[in-house]
mmCIF file of the C-alpha atoms, coordinates in Angstrom:
data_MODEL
# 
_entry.id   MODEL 
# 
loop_
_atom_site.group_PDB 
_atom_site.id 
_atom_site.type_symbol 
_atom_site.label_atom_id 
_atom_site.label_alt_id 
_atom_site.label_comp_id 
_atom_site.label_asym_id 
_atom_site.label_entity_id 
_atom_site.label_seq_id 
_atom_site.pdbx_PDB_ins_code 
_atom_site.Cartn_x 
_atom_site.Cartn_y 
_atom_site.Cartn_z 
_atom_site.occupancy 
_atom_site.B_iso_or_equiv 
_atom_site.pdbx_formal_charge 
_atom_site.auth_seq_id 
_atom_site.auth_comp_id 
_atom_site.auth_asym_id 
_atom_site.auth_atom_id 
_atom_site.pdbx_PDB_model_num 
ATOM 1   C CA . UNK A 1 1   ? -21.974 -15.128 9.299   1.00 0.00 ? 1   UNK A CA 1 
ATOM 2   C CA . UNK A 1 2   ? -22.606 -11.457 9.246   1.00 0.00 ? 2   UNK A CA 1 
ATOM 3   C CA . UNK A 1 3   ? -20.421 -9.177  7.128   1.00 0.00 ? 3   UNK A CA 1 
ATOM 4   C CA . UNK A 1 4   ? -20.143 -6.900  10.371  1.00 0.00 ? 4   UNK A CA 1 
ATOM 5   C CA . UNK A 1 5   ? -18.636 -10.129 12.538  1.00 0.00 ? 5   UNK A CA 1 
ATOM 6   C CA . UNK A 1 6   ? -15.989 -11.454 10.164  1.00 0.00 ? 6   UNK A CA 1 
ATOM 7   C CA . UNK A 1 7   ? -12.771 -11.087 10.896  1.00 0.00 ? 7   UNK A CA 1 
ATOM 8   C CA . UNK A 1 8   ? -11.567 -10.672 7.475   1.00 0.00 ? 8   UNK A CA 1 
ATOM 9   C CA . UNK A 1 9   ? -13.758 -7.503  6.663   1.00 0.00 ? 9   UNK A CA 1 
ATOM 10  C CA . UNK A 1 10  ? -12.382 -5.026  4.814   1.00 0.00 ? 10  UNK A CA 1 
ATOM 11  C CA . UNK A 1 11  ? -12.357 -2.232  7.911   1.00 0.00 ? 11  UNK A CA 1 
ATOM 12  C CA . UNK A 1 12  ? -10.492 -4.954  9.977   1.00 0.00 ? 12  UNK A CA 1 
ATOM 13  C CA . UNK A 1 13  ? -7.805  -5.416  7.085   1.00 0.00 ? 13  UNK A CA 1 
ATOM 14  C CA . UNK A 1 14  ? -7.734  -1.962  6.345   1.00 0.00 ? 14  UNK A CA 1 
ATOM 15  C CA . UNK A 1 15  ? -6.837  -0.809  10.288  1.00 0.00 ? 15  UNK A CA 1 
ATOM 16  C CA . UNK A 1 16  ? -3.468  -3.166  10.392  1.00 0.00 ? 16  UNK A CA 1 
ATOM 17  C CA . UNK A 1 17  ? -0.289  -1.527  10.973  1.00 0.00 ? 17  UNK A CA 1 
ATOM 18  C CA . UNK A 1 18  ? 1.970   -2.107  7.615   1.00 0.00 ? 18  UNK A CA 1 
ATOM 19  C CA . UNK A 1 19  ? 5.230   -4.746  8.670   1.00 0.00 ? 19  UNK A CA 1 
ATOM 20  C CA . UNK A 1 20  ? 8.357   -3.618  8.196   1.00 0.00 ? 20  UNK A CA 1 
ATOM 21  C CA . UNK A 1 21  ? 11.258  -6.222  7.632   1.00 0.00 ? 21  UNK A CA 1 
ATOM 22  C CA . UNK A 1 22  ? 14.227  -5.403  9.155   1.00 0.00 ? 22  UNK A CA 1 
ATOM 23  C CA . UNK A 1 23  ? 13.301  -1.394  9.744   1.00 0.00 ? 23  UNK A CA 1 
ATOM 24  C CA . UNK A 1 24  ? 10.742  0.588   11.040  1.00 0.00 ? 24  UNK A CA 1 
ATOM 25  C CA . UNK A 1 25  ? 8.578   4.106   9.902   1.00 0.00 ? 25  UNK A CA 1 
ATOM 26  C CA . UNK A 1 26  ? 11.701  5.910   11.525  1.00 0.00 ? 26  UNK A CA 1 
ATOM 27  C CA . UNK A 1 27  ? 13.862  4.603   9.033   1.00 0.00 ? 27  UNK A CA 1 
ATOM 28  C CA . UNK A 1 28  ? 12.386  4.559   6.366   1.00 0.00 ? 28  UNK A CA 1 
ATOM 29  C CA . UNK A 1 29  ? 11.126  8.463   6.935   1.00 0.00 ? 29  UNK A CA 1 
ATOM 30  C CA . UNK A 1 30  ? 14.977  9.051   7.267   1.00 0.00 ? 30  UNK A CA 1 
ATOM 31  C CA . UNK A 1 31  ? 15.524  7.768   4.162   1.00 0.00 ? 31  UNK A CA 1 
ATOM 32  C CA . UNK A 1 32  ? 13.233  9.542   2.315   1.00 0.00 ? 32  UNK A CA 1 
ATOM 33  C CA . UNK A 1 33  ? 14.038  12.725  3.553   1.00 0.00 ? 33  UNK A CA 1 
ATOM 34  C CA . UNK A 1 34  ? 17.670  11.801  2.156   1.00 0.00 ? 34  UNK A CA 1 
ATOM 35  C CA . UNK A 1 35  ? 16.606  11.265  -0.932  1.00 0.00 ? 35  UNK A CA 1 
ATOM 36  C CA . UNK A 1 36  ? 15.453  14.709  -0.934  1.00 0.00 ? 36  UNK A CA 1 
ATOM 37  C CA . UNK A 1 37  ? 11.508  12.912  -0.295  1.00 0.00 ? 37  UNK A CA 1 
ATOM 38  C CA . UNK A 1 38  ? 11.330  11.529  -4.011  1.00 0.00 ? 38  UNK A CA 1 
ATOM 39  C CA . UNK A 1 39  ? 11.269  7.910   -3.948  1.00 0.00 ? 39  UNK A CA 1 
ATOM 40  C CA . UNK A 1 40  ? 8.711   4.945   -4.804  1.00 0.00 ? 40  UNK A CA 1 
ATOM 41  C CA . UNK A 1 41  ? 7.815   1.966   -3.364  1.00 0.00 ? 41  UNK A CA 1 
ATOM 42  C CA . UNK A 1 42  ? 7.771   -1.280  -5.190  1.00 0.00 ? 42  UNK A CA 1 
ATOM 43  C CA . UNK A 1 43  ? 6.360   -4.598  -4.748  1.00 0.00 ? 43  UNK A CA 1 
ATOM 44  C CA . UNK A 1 44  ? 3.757   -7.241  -5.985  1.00 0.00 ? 44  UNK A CA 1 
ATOM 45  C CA . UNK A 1 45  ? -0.001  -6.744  -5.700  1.00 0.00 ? 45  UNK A CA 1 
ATOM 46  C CA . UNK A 1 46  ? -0.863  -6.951  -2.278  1.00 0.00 ? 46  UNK A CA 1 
ATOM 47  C CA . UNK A 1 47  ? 2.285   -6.484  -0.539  1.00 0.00 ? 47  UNK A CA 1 
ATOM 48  C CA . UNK A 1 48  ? 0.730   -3.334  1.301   1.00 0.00 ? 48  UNK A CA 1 
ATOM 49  C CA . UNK A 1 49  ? 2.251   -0.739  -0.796  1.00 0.00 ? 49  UNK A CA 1 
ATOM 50  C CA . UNK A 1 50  ? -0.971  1.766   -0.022  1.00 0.00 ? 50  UNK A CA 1 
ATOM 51  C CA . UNK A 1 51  ? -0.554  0.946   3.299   1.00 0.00 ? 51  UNK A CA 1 
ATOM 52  C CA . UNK A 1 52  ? 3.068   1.992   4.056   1.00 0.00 ? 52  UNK A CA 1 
ATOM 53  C CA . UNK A 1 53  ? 2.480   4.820   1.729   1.00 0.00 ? 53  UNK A CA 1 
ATOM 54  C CA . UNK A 1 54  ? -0.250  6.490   4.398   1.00 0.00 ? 54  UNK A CA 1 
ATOM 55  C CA . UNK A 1 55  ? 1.543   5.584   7.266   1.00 0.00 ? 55  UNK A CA 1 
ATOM 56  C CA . UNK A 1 56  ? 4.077   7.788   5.400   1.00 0.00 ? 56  UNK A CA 1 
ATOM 57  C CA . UNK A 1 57  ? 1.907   10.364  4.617   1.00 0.00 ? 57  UNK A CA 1 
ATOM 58  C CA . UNK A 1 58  ? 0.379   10.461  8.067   1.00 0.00 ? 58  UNK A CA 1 
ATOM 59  C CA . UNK A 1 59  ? 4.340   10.592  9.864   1.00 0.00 ? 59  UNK A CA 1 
ATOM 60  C CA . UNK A 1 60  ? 4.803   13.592  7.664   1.00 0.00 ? 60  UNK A CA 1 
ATOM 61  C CA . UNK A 1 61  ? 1.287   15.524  7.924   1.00 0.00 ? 61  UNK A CA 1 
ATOM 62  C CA . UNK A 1 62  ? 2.077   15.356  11.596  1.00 0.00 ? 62  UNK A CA 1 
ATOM 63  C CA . UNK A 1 63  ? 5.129   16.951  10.666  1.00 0.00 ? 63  UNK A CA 1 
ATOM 64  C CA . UNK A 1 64  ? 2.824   19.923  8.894   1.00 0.00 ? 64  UNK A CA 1 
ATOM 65  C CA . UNK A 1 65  ? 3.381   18.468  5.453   1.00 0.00 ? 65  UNK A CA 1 
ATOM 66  C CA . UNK A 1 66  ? -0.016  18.328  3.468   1.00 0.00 ? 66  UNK A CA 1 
ATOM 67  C CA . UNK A 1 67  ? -0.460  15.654  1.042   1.00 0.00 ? 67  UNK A CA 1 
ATOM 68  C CA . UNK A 1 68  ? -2.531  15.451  -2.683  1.00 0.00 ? 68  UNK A CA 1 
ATOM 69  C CA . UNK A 1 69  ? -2.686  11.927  -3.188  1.00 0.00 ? 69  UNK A CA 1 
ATOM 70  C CA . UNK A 1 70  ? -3.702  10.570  -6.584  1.00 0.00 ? 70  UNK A CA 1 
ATOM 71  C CA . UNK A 1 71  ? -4.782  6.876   -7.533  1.00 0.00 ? 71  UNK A CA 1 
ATOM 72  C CA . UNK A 1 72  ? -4.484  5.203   -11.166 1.00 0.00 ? 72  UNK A CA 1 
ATOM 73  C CA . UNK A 1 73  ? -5.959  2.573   -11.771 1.00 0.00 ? 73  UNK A CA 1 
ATOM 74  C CA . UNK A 1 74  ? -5.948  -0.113  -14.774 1.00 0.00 ? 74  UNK A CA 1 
ATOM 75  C CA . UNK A 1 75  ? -9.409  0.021   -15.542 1.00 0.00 ? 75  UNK A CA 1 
ATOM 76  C CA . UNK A 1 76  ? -9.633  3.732   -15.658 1.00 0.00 ? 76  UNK A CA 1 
ATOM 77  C CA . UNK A 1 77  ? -8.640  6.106   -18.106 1.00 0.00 ? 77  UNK A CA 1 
ATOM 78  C CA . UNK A 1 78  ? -6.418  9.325   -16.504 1.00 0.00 ? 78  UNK A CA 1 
ATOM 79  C CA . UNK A 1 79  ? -8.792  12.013  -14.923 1.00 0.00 ? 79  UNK A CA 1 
ATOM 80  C CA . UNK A 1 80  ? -7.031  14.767  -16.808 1.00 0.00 ? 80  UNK A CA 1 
ATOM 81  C CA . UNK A 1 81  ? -8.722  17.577  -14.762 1.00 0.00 ? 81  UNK A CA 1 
ATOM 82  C CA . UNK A 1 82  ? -7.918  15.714  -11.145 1.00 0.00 ? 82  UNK A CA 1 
ATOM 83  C CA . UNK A 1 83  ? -4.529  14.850  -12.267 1.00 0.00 ? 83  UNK A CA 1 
ATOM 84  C CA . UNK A 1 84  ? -4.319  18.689  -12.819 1.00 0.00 ? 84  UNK A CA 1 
ATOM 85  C CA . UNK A 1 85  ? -5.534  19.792  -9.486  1.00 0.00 ? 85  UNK A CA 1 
ATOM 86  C CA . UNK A 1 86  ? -2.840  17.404  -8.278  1.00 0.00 ? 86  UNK A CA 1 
ATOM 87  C CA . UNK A 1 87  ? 0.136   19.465  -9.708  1.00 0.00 ? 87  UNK A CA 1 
ATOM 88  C CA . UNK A 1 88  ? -1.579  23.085  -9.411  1.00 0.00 ? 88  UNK A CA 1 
ATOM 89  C CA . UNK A 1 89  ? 0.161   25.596  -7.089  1.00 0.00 ? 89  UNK A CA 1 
ATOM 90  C CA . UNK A 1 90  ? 2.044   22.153  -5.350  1.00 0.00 ? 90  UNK A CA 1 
ATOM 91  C CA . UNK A 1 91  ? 4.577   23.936  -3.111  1.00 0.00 ? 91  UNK A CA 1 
ATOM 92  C CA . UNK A 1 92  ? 7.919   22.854  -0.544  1.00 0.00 ? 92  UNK A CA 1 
ATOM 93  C CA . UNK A 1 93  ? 5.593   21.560  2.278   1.00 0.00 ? 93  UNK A CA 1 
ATOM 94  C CA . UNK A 1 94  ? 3.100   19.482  -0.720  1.00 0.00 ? 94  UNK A CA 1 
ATOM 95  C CA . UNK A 1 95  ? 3.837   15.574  -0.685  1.00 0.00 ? 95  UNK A CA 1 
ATOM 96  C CA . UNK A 1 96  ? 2.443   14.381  -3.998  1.00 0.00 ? 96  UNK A CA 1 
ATOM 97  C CA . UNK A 1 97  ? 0.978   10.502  -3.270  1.00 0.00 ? 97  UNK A CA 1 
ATOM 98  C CA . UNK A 1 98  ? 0.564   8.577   -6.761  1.00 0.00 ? 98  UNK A CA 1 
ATOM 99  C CA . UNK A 1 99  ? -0.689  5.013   -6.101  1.00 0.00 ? 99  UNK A CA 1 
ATOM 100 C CA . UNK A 1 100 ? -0.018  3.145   -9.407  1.00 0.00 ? 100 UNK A CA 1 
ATOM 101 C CA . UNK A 1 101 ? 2.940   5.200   -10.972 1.00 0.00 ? 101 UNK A CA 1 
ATOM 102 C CA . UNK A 1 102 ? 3.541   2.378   -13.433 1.00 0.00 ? 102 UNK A CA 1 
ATOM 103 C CA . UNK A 1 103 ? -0.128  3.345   -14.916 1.00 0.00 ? 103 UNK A CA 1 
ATOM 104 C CA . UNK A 1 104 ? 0.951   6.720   -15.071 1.00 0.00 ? 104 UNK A CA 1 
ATOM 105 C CA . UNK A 1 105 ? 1.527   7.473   -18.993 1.00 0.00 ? 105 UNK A CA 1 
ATOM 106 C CA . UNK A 1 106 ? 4.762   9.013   -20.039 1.00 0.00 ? 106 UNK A CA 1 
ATOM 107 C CA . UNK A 1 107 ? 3.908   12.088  -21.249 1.00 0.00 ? 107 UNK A CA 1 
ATOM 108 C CA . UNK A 1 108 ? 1.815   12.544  -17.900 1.00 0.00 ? 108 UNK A CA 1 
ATOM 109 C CA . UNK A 1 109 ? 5.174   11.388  -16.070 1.00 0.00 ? 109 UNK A CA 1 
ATOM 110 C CA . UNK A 1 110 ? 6.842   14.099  -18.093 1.00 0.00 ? 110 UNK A CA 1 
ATOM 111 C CA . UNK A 1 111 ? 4.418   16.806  -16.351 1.00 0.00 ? 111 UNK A CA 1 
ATOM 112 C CA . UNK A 1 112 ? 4.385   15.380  -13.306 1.00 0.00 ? 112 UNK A CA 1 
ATOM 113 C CA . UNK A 1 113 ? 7.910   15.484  -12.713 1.00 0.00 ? 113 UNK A CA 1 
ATOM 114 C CA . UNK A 1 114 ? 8.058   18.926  -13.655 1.00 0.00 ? 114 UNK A CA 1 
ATOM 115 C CA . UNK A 1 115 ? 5.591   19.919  -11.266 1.00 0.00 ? 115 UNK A CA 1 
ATOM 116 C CA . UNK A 1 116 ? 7.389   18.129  -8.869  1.00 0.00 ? 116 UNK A CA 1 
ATOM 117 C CA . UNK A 1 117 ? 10.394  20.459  -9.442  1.00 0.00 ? 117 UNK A CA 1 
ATOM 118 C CA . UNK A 1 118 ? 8.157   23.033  -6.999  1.00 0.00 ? 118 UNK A CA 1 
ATOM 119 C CA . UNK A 1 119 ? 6.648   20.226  -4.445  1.00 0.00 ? 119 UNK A CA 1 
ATOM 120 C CA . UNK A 1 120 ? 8.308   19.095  -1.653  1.00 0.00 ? 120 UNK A CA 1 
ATOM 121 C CA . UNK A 1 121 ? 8.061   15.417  -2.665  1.00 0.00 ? 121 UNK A CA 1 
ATOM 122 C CA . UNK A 1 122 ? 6.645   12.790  -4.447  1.00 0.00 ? 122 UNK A CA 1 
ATOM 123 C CA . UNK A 1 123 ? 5.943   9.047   -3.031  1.00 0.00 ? 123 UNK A CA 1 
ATOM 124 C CA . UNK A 1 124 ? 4.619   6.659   -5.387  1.00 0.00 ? 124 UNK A CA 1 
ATOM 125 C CA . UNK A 1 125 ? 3.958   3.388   -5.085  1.00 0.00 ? 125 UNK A CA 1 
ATOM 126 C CA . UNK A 1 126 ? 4.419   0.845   -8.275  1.00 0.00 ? 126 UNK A CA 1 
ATOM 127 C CA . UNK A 1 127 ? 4.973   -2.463  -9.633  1.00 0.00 ? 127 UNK A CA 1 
ATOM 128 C CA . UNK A 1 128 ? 7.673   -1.966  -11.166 1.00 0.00 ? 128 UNK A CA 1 
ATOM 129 C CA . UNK A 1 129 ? 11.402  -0.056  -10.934 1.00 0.00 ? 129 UNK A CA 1 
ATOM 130 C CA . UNK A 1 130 ? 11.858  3.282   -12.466 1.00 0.00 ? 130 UNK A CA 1 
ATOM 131 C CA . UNK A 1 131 ? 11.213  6.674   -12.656 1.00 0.00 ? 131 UNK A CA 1 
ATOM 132 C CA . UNK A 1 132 ? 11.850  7.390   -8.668  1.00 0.00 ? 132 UNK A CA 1 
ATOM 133 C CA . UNK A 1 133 ? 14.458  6.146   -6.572  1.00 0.00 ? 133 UNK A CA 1 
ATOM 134 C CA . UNK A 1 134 ? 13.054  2.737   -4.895  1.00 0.00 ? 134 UNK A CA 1 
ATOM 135 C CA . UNK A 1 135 ? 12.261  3.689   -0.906  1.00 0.00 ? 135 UNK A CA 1 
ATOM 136 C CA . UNK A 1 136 ? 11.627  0.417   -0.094  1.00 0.00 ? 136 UNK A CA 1 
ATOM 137 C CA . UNK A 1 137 ? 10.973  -2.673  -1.844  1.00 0.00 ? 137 UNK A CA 1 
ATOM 138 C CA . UNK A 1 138 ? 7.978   -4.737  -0.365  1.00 0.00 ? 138 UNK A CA 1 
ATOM 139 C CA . UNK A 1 139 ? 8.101   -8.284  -0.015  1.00 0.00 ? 139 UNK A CA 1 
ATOM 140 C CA . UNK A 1 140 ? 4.949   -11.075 1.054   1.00 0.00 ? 140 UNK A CA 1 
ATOM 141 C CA . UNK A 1 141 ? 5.800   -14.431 3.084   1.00 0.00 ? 141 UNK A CA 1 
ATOM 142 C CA . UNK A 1 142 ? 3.283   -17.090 3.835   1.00 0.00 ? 142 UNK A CA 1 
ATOM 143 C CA . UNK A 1 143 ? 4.971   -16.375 7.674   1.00 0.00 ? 143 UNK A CA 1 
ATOM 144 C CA . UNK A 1 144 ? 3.330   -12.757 7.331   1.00 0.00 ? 144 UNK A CA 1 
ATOM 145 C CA . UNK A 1 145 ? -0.049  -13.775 6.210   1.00 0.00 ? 145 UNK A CA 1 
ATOM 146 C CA . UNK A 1 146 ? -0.301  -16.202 8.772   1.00 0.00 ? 146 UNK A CA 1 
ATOM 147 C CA . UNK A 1 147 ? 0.717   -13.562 11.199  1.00 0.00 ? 147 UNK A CA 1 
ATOM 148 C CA . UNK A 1 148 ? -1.710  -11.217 10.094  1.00 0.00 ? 148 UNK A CA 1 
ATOM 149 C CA . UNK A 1 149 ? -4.375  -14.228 10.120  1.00 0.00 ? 149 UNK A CA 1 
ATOM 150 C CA . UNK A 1 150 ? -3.713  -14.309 13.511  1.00 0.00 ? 150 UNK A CA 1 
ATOM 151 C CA . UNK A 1 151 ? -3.975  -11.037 14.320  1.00 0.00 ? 151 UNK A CA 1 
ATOM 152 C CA . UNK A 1 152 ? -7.603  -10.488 12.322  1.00 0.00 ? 152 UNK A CA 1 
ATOM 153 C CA . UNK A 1 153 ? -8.995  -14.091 13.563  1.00 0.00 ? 153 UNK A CA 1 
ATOM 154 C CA . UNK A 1 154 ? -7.240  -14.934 16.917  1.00 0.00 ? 154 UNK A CA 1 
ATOM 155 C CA . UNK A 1 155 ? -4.607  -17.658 18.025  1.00 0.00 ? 155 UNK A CA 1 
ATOM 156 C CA . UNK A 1 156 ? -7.342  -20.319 17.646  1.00 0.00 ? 156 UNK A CA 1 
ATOM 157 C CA . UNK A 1 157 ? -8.057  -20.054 14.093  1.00 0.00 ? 157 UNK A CA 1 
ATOM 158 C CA . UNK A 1 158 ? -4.817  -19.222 13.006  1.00 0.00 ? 158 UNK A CA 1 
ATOM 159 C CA . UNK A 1 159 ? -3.998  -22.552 13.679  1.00 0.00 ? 159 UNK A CA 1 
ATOM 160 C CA . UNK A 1 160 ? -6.634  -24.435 12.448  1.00 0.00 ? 160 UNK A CA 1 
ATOM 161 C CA . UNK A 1 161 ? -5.590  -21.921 8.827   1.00 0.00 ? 161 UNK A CA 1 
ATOM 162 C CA . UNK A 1 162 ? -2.430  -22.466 8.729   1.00 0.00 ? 162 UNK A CA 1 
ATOM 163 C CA . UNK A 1 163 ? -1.863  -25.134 5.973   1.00 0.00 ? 163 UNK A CA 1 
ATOM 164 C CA . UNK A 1 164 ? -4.338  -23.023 4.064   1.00 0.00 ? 164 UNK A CA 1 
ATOM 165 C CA . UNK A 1 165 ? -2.993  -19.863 4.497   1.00 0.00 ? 165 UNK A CA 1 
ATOM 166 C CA . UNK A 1 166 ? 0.353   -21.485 2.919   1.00 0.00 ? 166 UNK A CA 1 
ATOM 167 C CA . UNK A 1 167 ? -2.056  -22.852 -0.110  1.00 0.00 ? 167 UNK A CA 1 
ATOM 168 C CA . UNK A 1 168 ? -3.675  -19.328 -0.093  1.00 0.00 ? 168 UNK A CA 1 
ATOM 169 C CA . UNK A 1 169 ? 0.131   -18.138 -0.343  1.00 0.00 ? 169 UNK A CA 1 
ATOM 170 C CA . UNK A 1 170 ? 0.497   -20.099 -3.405  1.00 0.00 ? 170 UNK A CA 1 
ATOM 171 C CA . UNK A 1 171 ? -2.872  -19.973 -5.377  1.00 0.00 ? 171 UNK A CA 1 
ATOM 172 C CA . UNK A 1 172 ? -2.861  -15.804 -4.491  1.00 0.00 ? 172 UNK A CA 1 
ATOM 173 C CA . UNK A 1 173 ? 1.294   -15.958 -5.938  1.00 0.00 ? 173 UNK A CA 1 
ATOM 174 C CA . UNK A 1 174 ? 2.555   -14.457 -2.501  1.00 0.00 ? 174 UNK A CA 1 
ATOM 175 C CA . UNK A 1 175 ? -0.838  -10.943 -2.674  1.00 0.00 ? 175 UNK A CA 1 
ATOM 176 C CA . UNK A 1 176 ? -1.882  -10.788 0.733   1.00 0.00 ? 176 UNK A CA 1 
ATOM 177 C CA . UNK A 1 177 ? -4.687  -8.538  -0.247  1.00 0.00 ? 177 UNK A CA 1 
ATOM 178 C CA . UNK A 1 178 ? -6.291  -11.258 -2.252  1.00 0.00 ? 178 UNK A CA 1 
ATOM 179 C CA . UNK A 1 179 ? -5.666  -14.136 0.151   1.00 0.00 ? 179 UNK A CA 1 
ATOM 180 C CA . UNK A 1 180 ? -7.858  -12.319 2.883   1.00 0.00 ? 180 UNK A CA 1 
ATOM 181 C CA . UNK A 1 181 ? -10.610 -11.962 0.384   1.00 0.00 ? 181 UNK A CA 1 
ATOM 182 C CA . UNK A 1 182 ? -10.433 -15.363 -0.032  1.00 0.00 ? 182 UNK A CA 1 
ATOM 183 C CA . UNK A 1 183 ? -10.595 -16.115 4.004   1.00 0.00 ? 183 UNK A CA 1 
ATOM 184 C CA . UNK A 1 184 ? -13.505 -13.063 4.092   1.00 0.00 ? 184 UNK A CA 1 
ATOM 185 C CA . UNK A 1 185 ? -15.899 -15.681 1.736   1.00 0.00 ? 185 UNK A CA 1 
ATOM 186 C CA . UNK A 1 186 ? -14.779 -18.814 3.575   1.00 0.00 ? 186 UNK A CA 1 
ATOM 187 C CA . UNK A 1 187 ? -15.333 -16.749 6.960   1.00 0.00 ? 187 UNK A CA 1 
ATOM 188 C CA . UNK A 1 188 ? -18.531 -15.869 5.279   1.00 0.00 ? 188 UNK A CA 1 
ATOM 189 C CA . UNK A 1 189 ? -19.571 -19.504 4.245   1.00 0.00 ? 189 UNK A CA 1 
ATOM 190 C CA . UNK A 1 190 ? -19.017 -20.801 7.666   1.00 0.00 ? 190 UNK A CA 1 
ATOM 191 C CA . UNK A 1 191 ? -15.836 -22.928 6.861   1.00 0.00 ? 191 UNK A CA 1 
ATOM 192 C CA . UNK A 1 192 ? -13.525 -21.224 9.564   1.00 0.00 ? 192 UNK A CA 1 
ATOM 193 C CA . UNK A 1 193 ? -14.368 -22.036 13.270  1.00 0.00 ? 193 UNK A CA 1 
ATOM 194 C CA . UNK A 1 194 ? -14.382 -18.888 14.569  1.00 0.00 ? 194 UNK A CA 1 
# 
């Protein structure tokens, strides 16, 4: 199969909406701006923490917020001169996005949060609980990959993955993100009728 026709490519995965459980964006933007729009969203790896974090960011630019998003990552040292253009001149209508504030080191944290003092808000998205109130804590279901299985492949092969979306489940322990990397190569090695 073609990169371009599987239904698991990363474009395809990218474009879904986040699921909320129990709430929606209206919510969850409500809550935010009561906690004064400093909070952090926490979950496992692959429980689509990026992805509710720009639909956040995108509900608020709309609202003329402007957003200087930042990503750390654990196989990268801190990029001391981006992480400065982050905080420079950040001011009451400047969302600060950090992906991976539980890479963050403290003494960066320390700066950050001063900085903060002058932005509007912060949203961060981590592993782990601390340093920001939580805003929403993500949890994975083998009921929501196989939903967003058939979404990406159709009703049809949805089906026929079910059992092994619920191993994928397992095997990935509950990251979505991984278990549709896993369906991208069997996609890709012909082992899905699609």
């Amino acid at each position: 199969m073609r990169a371009r026709d599987n239904p698991f490519r990363a474009e395809r995965i990218e474009a879904l909406r986040f699921r909320f459980d129990g709430e929606d964006l209206a919510a969850v933007l409500a809550r935010f701006a009561s906690m004064r729009h400093r909070g952090v969203l926490v979950g496992p790896r692959g429980s689509g923490k990026t992805s509710l974090r720009e639909e956040i960011e995108r509900a608020l630019a709309a609202r003329g917020w402007r957003t200087r998003a930042f990503v750390l990552r654990d196989d990268a040292p801190l990029p001391a001169a981006e992480f400065a253009r982050l905080l420079e001149d950040a001011g009451p209508r400047d969302l600060l996005g950090i992906d991976g504030l539980d890479r963050l080191p403290f003494p960066a944290w320390r700066r950050l949060r001063r900085a903060a003092r002058r932005a509007g808000g912060i949203l961060a998205t981590s592993h782990l609980h601390g340093r920001l109130p939580v805003l929403y804590e993500h949890r994975t279901s083998p009921a929501l990959l196989r939903e967003l299985v058939t979404e990406l492949a159709g009703a049809p092969a949805a089906a026929f993955l079910a059992d092994r979306c619920d191993r994928l489940f397992a095997l990935c322990r509950g990251d979505i993100r991984a278990c549709l990397r896993a369906l991208y190569d069997e996609a890709a090695e012909g082992r899905i009728p699609l």
